[in-house]
N, C-alpha and C positions, 0 to 999 in steps of 0.2 A: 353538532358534530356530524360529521356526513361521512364520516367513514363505514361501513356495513359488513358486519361477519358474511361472508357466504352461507344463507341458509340451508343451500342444497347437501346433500350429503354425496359425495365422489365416490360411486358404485363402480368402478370403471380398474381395472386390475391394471398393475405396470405392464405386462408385455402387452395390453390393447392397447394403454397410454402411447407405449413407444413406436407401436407401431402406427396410428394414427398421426404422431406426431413425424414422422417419413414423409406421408403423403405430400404428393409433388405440389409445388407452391405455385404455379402458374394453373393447374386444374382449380386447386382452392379458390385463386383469384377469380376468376372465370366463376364458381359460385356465388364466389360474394358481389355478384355483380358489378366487378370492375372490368375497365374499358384496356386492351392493350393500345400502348402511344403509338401514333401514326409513323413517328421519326424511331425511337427509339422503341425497340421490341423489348428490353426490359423492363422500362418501365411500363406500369399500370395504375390506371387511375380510377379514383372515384372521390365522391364529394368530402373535401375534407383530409384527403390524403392523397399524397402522389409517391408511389412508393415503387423501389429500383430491386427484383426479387432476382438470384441467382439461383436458378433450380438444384444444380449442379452442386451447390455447395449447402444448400438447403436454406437458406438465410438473404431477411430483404432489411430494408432499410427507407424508410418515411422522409424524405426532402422536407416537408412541409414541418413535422416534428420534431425534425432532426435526430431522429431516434430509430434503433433497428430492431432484430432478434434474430431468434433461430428455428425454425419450424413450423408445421403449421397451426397447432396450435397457438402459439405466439402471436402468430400473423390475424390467425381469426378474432383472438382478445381484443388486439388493436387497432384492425378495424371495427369491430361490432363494440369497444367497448367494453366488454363485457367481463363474466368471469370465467376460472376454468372450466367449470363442469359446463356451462353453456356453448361454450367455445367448443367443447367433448360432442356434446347432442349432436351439436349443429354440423362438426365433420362425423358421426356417425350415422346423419338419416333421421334424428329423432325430431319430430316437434316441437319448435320453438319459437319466440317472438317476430324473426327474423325468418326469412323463405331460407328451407334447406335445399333447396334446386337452384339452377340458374334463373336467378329471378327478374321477370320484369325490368327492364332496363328505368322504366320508370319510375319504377319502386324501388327505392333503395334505403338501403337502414340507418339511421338516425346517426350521425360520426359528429361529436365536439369538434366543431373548428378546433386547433392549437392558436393559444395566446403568443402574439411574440411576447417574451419575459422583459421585464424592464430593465435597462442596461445600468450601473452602478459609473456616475460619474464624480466629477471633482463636485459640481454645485448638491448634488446628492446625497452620495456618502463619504468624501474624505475634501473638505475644504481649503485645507493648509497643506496637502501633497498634492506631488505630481498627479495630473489625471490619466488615464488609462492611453496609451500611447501604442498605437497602432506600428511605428515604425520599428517597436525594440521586439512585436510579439516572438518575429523570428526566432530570435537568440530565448527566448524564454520557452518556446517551444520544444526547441531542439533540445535544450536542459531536463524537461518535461519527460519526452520521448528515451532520447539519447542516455541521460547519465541517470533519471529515476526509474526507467522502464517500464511509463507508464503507455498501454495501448495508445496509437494515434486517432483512432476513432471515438475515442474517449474526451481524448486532450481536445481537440476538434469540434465535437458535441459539446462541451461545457465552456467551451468560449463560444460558440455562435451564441447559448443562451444569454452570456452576458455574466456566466458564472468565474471566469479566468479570465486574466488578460496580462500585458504587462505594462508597468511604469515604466516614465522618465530616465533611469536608473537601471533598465533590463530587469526589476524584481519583478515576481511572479504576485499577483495580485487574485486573492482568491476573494471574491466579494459576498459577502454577508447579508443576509434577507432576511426578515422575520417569516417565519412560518405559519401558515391559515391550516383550516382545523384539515384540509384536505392535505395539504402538505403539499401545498404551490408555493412559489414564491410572494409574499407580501414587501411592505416596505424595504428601499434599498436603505442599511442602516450600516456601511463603511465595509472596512475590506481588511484581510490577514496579509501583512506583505512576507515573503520570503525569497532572500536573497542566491540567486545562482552562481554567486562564490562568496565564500567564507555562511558565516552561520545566523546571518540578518534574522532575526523574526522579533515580530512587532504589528501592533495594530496602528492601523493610517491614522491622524489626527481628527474627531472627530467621532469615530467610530464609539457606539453604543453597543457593549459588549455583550451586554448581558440582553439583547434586546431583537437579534439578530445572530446565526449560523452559516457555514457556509454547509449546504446539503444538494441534495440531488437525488433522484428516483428510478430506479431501471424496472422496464415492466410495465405492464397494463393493467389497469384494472382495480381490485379491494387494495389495501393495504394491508401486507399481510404478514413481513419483517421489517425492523429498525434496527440499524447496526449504528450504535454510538462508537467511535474511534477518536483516537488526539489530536487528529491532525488532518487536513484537507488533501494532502497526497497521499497518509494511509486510507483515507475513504474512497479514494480512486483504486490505489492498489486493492484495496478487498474487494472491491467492485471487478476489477479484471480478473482475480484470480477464483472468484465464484461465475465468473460468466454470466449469461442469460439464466432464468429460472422462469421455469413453464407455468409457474402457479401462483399470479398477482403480480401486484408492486412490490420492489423493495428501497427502504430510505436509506441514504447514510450520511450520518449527521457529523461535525466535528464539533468536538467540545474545546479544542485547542487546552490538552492537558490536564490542566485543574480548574478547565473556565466553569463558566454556568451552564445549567443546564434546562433544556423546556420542560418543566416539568409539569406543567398543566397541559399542554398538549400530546407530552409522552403516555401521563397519568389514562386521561381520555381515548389514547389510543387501544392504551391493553386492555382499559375498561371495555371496547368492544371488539377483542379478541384478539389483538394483533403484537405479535412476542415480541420483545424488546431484549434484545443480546447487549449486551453489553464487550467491545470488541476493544478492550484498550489494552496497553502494553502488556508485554511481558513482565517488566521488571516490577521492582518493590510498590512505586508511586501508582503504577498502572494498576495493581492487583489492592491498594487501599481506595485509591479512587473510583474502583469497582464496586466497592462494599459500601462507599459511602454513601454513591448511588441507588445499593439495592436496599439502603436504611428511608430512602425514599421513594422508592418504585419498587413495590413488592412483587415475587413473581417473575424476576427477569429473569435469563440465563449469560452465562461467561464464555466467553470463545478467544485464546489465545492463540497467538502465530505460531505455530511449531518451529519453525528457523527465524533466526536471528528477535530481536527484540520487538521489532514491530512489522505490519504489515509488508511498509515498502522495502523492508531485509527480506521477508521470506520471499516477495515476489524478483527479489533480484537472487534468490536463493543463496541466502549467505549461510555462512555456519549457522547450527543449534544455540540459540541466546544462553550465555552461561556470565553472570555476575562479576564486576570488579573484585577484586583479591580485597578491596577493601570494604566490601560488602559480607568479607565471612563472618567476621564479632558480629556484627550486626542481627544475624540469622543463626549463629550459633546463641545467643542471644535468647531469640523468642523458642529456639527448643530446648530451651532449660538448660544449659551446659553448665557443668559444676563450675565453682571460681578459677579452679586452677587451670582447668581448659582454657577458659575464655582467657586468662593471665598468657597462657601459650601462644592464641592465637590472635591475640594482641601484637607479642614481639614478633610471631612471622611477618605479620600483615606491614610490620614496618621497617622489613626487608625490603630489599631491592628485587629480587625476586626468590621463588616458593623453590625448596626442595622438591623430589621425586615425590617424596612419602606426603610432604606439603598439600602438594599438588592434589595427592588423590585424598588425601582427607577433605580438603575443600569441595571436592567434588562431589566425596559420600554426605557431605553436612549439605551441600546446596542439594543435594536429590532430597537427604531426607525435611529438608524444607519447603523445596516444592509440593512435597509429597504428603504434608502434613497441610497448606494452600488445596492442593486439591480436595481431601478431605473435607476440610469446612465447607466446600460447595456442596459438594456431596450430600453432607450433614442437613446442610439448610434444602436444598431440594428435596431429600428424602422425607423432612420436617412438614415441608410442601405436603408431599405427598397422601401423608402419612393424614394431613389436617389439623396440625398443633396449631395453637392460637395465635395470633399473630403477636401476643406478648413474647411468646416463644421462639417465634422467626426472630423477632426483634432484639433477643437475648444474646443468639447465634451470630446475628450479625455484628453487633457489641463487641463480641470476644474476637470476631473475625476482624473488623477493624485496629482493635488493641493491637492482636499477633503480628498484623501487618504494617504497626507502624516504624519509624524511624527509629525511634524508642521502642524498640516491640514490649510487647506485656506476652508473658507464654501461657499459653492456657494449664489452668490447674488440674493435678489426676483426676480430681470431681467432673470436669468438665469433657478431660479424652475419655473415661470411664461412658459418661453420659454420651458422647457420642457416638461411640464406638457397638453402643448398644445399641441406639437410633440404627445406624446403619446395618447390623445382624439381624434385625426384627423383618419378619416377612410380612 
């Protein structure tokens, strides 16, 4: 495994951080001993990177990597490599591997060439479909951009890697790579297609599901978060609407749904330190398929979209996600409601539509079921915390699973009682 905790410890206070990360990006450059281009004065170069800095806006961008940021921290990781607190030394003056002056034109610091990524073809990964079709990309971009709202610098970046593209058919071809313990791309192993009108989704022919993701990395440096989501345009969306982050890499993987997951390379990740969110829907499916998850990756954390159901609603800023009307029985269900409730709201449910009074009962029964969802995180983190055995964790997850199934099971007074205490105890 080559991934590496940062051993150093970050002595360095937010407002130096912030300020440090101000400093002007052409001075930076200029230390790190790069060259300004002869033809173009924004760009600047150096071995291994040609990179286009806007001072002005604080933020450059790597040709050669295809990859940008913002700051000058950012900038220094990425070219040196390296990590934050390094990156910190080196624009603060302090001694380090690398010359903190304007160094030696000669000497310059060690920069990984970038691999071009291997492109995902017909002979590849998907045999019996259309192969990746340069003339339809247009139309599948502009769907990209235009109707999902995802950043163009994004869309742009993950198909030059070879990560998006589109078929024969104008579908959007998200393609699938196995993952190396660094979290590069490995074998091409087939593609997710999704259709730019009506509701296509489907794996190409071919395609080894369980064997291959479609992911991607923002950031330089340790590996230091992993964002599981369901879907390859929510991994873009969270990606845009977390922006750059000054401190490491981050991954985001799709599981597409209820697919598989890597779970020996997840496993080995957190083993050397690096947190695993688990970022999947909102609704019922997403918040069981959460748990099912943390029943094999101990230690993870939950992160839901506050608007709409999943990532690419909140980033199109839709309404607050609020359940089908025929999702109440369901959830009234797993919090215990006497027979004759649930007899009631049976018959609403198979109305055409809900009363006033309807209306806001659904609403108080879906808060107090989210609200009873957040709890059991709670529960189990504080369980964490707290150091209970992992029979324990494993108990909490059990019952979290049951509540949140289709068939819920509701947790018994033995159980609210027990957690309720969990969570009072200082």
């Amino acid at each position: 495994m080559q991934l590496r905790s940062n051993s150093k410890t970050p002595i360095y206070p937010p407002e130096i951080v912030e300020e440090v990360r101000q400093f002007d990006l052409e001075e930076v450059a200029q230390r790190l001993g790069m060259e300004r281009d002869g033809h173009d004065k924004k760009k600047w170069r150096i071995s291994g990177c040609t990179i286009s800095i806007d001072s002005n806006q604080g933020v450059f961008f790597d040709h050669l990597a295809q990859t940008g940021g913002g700051g000058a921290i950012s900038l220094v990781t990425h070219v040196l490599q390296c990590d934050f607190v390094t990156a910190m030394d080196f624009l603060w003056g302090k001694p380090i591997d690398f010359p903190s002056k304007k160094p030696n034109k000669n000497i310059l610091p060690k920069v990984k060439e970038p691999e071009k990524p291997p492109r995902c073809n017909r002979r590849d990964c998907a045999p019996r479909t259309g192969e990746a079709n340069p003339g339809k990309w247009k139309d599948v971009r502009e769907y990209l951009i235009d109707r999902r709202g995802l950043p163009c610098y994004l869309v742009d970046t993950l198909h030059q890697q070879g990560k998006i593209d589109a078929d024969i058919r104008s579908n959007v071809m998200f393609f699938r790579y196995s993952i190396t313990e660094d979290f590069q791309m490995g074998e091409a192993v087939g593609a997710s297609l999704r259709g730019i009108s009506g509701n296509l989704k489907l794996l190409t022919p071919g395609t080894r599901r369980n064997e291959g993701w479609f992911f991607f990395g923002i950031g330089e440096g340790v590996v230091h978060k992993i964002f599981l989501v369901e879907s390859p345009i929510d991994a873009i969306s969270l990606a845009a609407l977390r922006g750059d982050y000054i401190y490491g890499r981050t991954i985001y993987i799709s599981v597409d749904g209820a697919g598989s997951i890597p779970i020996s390379i997840l496993t080995d990740a957190a083993e050397e330190g690096t947190t695993i969110i688990l970022a999947l829907d909102s609704d019922r499916p997403g918040e069981e398929m959460s748990w099912r998850i943390a029943k094999l990756l101990p230690r993870v954390l939950r992160l839901r979209p506050l608007l709409g159901k999943d990532w690419n609603e909140q980033l199109l800023e839709n309404r607050r996600y609020v359940p089908a009307k025929e999702d109440w029985l369901m959830f009234a269900k797993a919090l215990d409601r006497d027979e004759l409730t649930q007899q009631r709201i049976n018959r609403s449910v198979k109305q055409t539509t809900f009363s006033t009074a309807e209306e806001e009962m659904f609403l108080l029964d879906w808060e107090a079921y989210r609200k009873r969802q957040n709890q059991l995180w709670q529960w189990y983190l504080k369980a964490r915390t707290d150091g209970k055995s992992a029979g324990y964790l494993q108990r909490i997850v059990e019952l979290a699973i049951s509540f949140n199934q289709q068939q819920p099971i509701p947790l018994s007074k033995k159980a609210i009682e027990v957690m309720q205490k969990d969570l009072t105890r200082r």
